[in-house]
C-alpha positions as CSV (number, residue, x, y, z in Angstrom):
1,X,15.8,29.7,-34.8
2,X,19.0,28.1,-33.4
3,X,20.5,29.8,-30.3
4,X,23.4,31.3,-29.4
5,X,23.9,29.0,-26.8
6,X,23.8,25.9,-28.3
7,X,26.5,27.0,-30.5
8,X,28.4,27.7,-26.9
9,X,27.4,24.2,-26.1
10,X,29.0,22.8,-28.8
11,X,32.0,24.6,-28.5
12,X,32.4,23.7,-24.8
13,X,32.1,19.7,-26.2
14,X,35.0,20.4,-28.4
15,X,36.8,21.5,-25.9
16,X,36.4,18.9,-23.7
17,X,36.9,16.3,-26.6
18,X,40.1,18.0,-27.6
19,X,41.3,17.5,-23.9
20,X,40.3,14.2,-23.8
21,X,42.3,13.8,-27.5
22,X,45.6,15.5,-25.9
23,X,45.3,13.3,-22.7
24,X,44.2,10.0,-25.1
25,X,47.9,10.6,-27.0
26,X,49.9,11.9,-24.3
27,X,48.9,8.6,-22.1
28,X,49.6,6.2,-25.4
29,X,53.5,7.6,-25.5
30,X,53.6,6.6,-21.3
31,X,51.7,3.1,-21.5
32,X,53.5,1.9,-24.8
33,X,56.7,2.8,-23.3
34,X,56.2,1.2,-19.7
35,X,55.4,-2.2,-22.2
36,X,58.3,-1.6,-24.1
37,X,60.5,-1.6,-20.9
38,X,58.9,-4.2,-19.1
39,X,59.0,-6.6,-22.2
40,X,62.6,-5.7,-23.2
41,X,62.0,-4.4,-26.1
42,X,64.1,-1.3,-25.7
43,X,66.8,-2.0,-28.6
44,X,63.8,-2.6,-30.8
45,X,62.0,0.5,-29.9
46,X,64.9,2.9,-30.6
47,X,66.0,0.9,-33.3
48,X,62.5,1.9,-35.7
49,X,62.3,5.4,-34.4
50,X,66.1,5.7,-35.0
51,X,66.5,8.9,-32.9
52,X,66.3,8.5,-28.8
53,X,62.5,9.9,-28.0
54,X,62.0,12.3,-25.1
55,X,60.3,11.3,-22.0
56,X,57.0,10.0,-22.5
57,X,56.5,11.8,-18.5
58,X,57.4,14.7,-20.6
59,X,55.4,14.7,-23.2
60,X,52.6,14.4,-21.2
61,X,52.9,17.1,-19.2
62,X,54.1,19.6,-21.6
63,X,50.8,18.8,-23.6
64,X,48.7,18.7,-20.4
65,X,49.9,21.7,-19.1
66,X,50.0,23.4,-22.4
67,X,46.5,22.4,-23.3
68,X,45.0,23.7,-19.4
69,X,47.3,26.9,-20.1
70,X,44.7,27.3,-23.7
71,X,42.0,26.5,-22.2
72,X,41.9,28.9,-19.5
73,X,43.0,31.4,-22.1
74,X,39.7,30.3,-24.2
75,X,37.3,30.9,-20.6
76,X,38.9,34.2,-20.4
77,X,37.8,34.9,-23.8
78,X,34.5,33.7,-23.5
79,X,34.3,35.6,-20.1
80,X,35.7,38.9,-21.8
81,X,33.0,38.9,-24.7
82,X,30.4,39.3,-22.5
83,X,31.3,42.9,-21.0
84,X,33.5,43.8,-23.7
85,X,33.5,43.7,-27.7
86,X,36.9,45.7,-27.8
87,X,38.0,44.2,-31.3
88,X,41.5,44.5,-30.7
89,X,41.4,42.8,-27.9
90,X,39.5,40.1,-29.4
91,X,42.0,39.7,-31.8
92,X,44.9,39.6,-29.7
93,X,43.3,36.9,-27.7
94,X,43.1,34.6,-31.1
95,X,46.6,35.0,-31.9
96,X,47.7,33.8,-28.6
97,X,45.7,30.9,-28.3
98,X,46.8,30.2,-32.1
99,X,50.0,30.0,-30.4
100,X,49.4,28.0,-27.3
101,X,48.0,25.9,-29.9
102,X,51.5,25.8,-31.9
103,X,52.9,25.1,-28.6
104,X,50.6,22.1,-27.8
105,X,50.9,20.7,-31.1
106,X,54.9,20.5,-30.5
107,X,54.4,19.0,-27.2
108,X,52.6,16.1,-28.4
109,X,55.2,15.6,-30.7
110,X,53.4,17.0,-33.6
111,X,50.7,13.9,-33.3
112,X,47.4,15.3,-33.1
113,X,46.3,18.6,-34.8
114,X,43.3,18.4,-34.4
115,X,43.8,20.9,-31.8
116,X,43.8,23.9,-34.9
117,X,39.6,23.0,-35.4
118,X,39.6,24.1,-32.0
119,X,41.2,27.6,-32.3
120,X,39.1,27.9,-35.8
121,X,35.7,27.7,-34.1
122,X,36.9,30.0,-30.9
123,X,37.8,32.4,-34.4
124,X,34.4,32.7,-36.0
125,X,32.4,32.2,-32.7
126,X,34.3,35.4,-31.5
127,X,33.8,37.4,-34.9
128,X,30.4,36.3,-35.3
129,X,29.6,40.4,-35.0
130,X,32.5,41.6,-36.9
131,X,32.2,39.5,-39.9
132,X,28.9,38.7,-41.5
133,X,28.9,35.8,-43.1
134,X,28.0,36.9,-46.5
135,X,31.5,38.0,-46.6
136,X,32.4,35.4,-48.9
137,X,36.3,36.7,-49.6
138,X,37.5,36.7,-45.3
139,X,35.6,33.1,-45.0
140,X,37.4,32.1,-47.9
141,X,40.8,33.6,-46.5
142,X,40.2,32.3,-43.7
143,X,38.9,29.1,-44.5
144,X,42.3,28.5,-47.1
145,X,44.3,29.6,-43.8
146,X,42.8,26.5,-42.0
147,X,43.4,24.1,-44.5
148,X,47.3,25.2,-45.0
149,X,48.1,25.1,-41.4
150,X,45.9,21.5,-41.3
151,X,48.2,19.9,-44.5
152,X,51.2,21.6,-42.8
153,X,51.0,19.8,-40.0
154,X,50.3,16.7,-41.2
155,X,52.6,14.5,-39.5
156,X,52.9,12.0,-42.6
157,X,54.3,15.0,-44.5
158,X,55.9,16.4,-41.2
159,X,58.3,13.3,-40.7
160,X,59.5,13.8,-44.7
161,X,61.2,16.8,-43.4
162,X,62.1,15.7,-39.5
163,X,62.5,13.0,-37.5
164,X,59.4,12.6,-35.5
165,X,58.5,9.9,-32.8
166,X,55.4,8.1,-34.6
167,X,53.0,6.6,-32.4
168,X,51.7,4.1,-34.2
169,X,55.8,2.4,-34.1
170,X,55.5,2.6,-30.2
171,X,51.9,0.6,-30.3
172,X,52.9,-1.9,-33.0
173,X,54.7,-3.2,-29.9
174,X,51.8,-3.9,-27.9
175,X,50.6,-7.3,-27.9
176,X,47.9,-8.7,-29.6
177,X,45.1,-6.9,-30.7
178,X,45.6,-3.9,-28.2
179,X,47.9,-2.0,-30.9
180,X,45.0,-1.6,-33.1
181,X,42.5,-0.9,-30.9
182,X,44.4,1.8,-29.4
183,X,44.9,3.3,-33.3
184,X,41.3,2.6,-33.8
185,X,40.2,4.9,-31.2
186,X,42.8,7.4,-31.7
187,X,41.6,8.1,-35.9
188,X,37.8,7.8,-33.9
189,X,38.6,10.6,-31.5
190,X,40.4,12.4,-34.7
191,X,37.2,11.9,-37.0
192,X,34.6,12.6,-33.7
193,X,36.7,15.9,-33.6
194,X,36.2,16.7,-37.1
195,X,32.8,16.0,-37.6
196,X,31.9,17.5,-34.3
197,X,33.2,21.1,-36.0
198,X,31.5,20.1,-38.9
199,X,28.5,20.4,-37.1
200,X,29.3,24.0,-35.5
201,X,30.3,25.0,-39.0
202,X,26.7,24.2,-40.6
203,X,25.0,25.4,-37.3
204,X,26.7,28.4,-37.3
205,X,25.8,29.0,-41.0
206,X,22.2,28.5,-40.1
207,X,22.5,30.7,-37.4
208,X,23.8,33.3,-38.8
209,X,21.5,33.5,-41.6
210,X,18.8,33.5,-39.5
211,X,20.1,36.2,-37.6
212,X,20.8,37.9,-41.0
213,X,16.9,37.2,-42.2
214,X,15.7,38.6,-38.6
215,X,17.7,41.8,-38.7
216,X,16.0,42.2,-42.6
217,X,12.6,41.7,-41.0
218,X,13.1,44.5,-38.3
219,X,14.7,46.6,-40.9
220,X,11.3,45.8,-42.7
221,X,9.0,46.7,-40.1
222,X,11.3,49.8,-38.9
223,X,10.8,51.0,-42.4
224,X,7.1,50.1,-42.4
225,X,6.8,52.2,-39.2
226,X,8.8,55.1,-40.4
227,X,6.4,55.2,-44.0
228,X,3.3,55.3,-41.6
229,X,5.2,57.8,-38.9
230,X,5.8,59.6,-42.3
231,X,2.1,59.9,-43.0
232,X,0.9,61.0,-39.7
233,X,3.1,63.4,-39.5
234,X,1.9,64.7,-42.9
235,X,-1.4,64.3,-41.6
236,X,-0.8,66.0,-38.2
237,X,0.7,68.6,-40.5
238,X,-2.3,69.4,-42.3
239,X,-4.4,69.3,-39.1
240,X,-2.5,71.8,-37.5
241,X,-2.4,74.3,-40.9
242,X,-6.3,73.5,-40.8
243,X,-6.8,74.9,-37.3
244,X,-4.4,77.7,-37.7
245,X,-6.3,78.7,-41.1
246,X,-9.7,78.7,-39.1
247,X,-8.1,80.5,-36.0
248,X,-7.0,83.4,-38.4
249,X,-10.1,83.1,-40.2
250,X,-11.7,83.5,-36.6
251,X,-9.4,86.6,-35.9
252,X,-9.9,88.5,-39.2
253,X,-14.0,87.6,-38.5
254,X,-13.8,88.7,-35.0
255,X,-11.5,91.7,-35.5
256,X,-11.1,92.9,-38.8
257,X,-14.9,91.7,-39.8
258,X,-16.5,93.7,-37.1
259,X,-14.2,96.7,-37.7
260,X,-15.5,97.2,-41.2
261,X,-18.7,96.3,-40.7
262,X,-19.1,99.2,-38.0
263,X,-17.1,101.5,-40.5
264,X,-19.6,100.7,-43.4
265,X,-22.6,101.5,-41.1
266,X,-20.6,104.7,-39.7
267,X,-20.6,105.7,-43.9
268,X,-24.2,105.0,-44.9
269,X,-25.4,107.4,-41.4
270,X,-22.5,110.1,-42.8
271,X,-23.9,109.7,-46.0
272,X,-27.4,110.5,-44.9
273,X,-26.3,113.0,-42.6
274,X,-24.3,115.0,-45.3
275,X,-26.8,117.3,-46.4
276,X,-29.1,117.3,-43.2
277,X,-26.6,117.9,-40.6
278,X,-23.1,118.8,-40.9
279,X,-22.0,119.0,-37.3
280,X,-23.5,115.6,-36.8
281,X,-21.8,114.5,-40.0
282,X,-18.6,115.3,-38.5
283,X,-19.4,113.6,-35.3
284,X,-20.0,110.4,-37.0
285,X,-16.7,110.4,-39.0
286,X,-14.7,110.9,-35.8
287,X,-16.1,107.7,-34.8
288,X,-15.7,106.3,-37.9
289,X,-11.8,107.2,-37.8
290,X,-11.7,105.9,-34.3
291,X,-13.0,102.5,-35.9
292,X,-10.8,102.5,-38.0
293,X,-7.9,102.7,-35.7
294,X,-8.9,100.4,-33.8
295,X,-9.3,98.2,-36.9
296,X,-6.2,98.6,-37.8
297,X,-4.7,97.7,-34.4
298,X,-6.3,94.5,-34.0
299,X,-5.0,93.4,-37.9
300,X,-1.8,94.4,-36.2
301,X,-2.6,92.2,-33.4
302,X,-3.6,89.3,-35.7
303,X,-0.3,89.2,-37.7
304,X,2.1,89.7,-35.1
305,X,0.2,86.6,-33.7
306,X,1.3,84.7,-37.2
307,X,4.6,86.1,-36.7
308,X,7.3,83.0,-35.8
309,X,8.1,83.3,-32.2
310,X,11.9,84.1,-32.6
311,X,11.0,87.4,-34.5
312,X,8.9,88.8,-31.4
313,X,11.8,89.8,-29.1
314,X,14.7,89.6,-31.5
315,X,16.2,91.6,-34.2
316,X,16.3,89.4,-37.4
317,X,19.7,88.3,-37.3
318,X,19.7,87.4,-33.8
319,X,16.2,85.9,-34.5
320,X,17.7,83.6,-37.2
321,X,21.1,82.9,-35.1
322,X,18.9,81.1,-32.5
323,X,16.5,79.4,-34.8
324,X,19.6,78.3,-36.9
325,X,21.6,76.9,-33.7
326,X,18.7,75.1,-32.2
327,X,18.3,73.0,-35.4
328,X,21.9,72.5,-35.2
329,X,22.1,71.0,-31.8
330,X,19.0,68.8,-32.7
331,X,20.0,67.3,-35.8
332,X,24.0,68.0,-35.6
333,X,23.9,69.6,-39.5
334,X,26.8,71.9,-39.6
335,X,25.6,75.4,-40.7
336,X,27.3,78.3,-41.5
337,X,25.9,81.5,-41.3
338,X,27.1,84.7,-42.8
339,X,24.7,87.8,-42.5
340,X,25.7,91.1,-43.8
341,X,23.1,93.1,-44.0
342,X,24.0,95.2,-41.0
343,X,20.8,97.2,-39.0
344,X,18.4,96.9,-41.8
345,X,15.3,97.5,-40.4
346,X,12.9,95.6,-42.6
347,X,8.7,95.2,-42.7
348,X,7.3,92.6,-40.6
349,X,6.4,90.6,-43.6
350,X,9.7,90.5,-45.1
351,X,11.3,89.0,-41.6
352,X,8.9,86.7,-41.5
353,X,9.4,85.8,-45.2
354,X,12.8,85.8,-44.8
355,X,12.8,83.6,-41.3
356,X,10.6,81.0,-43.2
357,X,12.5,80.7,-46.2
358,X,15.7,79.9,-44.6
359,X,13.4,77.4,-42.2
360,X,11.9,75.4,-44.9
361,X,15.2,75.0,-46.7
362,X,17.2,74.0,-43.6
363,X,14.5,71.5,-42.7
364,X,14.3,69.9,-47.0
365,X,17.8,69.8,-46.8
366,X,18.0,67.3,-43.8
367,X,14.7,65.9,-44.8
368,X,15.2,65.5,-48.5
369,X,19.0,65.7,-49.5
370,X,20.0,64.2,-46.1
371,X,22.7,66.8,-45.9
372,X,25.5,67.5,-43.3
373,X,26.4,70.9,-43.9
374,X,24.7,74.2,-44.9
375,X,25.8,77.6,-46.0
376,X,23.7,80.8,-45.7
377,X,24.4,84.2,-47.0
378,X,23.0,87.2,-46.9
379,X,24.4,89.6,-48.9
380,X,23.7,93.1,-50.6
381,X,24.8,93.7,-54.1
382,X,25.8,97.0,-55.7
383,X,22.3,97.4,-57.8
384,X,20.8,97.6,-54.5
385,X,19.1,94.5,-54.1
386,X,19.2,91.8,-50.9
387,X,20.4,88.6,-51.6
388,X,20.4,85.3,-49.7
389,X,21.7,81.8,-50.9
390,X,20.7,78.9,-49.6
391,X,22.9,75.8,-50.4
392,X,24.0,72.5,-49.0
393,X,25.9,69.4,-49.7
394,X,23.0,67.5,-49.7
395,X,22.0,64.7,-52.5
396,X,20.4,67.5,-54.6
397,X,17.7,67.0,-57.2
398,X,18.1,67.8,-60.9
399,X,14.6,67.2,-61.8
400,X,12.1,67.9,-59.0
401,X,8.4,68.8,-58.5
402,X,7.6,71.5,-56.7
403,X,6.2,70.6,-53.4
404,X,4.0,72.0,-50.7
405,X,7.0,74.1,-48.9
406,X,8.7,75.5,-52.3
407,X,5.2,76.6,-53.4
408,X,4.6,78.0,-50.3
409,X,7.9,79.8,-50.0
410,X,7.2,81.0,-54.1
411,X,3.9,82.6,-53.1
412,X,5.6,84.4,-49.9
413,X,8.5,85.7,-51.6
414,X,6.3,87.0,-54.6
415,X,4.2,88.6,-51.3
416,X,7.3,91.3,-51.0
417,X,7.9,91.8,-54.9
418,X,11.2,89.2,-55.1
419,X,12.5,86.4,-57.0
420,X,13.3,83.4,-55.5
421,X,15.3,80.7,-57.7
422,X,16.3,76.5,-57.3
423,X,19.3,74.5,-58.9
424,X,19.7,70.9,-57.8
425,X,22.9,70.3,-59.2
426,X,25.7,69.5,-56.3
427,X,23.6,69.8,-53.5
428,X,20.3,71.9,-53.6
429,X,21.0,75.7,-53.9
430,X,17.9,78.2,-53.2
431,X,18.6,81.9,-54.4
432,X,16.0,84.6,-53.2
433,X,16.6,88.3,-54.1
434,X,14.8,91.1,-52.0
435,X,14.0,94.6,-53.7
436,X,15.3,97.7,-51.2
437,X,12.3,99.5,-52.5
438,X,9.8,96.6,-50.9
439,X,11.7,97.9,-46.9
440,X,10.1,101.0,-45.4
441,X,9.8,101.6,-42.0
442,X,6.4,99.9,-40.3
């Protein structure tokens, strides 16, 4: 895969060749005027250019000094990428070395602008990250920019609209065969500059489609790894219901189990000692009552063990306040929460129906619909019935199949005699209605 560094490479050679391009033309003005002056050949001189030239001393070190000027602007860009990708920044950067550019062109007498290339490649070197290159309309934009400002400058259709000093007039006076050498290796730096960002043009293509082919790839794997984190968390998922089904299947064996098998022995000695012994009778169905009891403590003790955490030390709205800010703060969902049911004090059951209905929908609607905001309310209506609605902005689900956590929150909400109800249309909406009648005190 090409490098990034290469393509620095190559855009350090331009700009060395460019240098070596300004300094090539800007010497040709000095040398071709020192011959002209030395041979006498003044009156011919100014008689083709027919305007006096400037300086040749001064066209050289406008360029050179122009051209240094751009290219410590073009370090400091280079330099400033590194620690920085400030886009505006970036951008301000390109336009003034577009116009140090402008300025370099016009102090070489609008001779060489091959100088533009230059500014070009800085451009889509520098907004390698902000454009990708797929984006076929800016390329093209800017693409059509760079062949405008290339015919534009064109100094054969330049000196139809101004009078411009022509190079090639001051080394037709030259003698010999030195003229057209000289013009030979100026078009041979001109063409060497050309195909030179050629080059960076095709490597930076290949570049940056392999960069586009190795971010598909990760995406790829990142999505392979988050189908197989998917699956063991399903799995770990079912592992953990599996071993808190056996642990309350150990509970209800070690508490509940025992308790009634002690209160069915208790009954078939009180059944025997009916008719014998009354007083003993009587005995044995304290202790039976006594089981009992103590029966009914420990399936007290068992479900307030299933009970979620929040509901042990909380009242049900504060209970549901914390669980609903926590998830908040973790996945930055904004949910609002409106609870008016006041001091109802409702069965265990129904709190802990209630808690894990509104838990299961918060987490399918950041799971599933990928939502952003949730609403809760919890309401009482005039024919005496609790209501809560469920219902975010999620990407909803007209047509869906009732998974694990609907079915499970079906079955709880049929547990406490109420209706619980789903629309998928704008967002995912779960209705649950709670009888009074089902609330007594526990």
């Amino acid at each position: 895969m090409p490098k990034f560094k290469y393509l620095i490479v190559l855009r350090r050679m331009m700009l060395w060749l460019n240098f070596f391009a300004i300094l090539f033309n800007a010497t040709l003005f000095i040398y071709a005027t020192d011959y002209v002056i030395k041979t006498e050949q003044s009156y011919q001189l100014l008689s083709s250019l027919h305007h006096i030239p400037d300086s040749p001393q001064t066209i050289f070190w406008q360029s050179i000094i122009s051209f240094v000027v751009l290219a410590f602007v073009m370090l400091f860009h280079h330099h400033t990428q590194k620690f920085s990708h400030n886009s505006q920044l970036n951008n301000l950067i390109i336009l003034i070395e577009f116009i140090l550019a402008i300025i370099v062109f016009v102090a070489l007498r609008m001779t060489y602008n091959g100088i533009f290339l230059l500014i070009f490649v800085d451009f889509i070197i520098s907004n390698r990250n902000q454009y990708n290159f797929r984006d076929y309309l800016i390329w093209v934009l800017v693409v059509g920019f760079l062949l405008i400002i290339l015919l534009v400058t064109d100094y054969s259709i330049l000196s139809h609209f101004m009078t411009l000093p022509d190079i090639t007039t001051y080394l037709s006076f030259l003698p010999g065969k030195i003229g057209p050498s000289l013009v030979f290796w100026k078009n041979f730096i001109t063409t060497l500059n050309l195909t030179l960002f050629i080059l960076i043009l095709i490597y930076f293509a290949i570049y940056q489609l392999n960069q586009e082919n190795d971010i598909q790839n990760k995406l790829a794997l990142a999505s392979k790894a988050n189908y197989e984190l998917k699956n063991y968390a399903a799995f770990s998922e079912y592992i953990a219901k599996d071993r808190e089904r056996k642990r309350i299947a150990r509970d209800i064996h070690d508490s509940v189990g025992h308790a009634l098998t002690g209160i069915a022995a208790g009954i078939d000695a009180t059944l025997v000692l009916i008719d014998i012994d009354p007083e003993a009778t009587k005995k044995q169905l304290t202790k039976i009552q006594v089981a009992v009891k103590q029966g009914i403590k420990d399936v007290r003790k068992a479900v307030n063990r299933i009970r979620p955490g929040a509901l042990t030390n909380y009242t049900l709205e504060e209970s549901l306040k914390k669980m609903l800010k926590e998830y908040a703060d973790i996945s930055r969902i904004e949910i609002n929460f409106s609870y008016h049911w006041g001091s109802t004090d409702f069965e265990k059951t129904t709190e802990d129906v209630v808690f894990r209905i509104i838990e299961e929908s918060i987490t399918n609607s950041l799971r599933h619909g990928h939502a952003s905001e949730v609403s809760i309310s919890c309401t009482k209506s005039e024919s005496n019935i609790y209501q809560m609605i469920i219902k975010d902005n999620g990407l909803g689900a007209t047509n869906f199949r009732p998974g694990y956590g609907i079915t499970q929150m079906k079955e709880r909400v049929a547990i406490i005699n109420g209706k619980i109800s789903f629309d998928g249309k704008n967002g995912f909406t779960t209705k649950v209605e709670i009888p009074i009648e089902g609330d007594t005190d526990d």
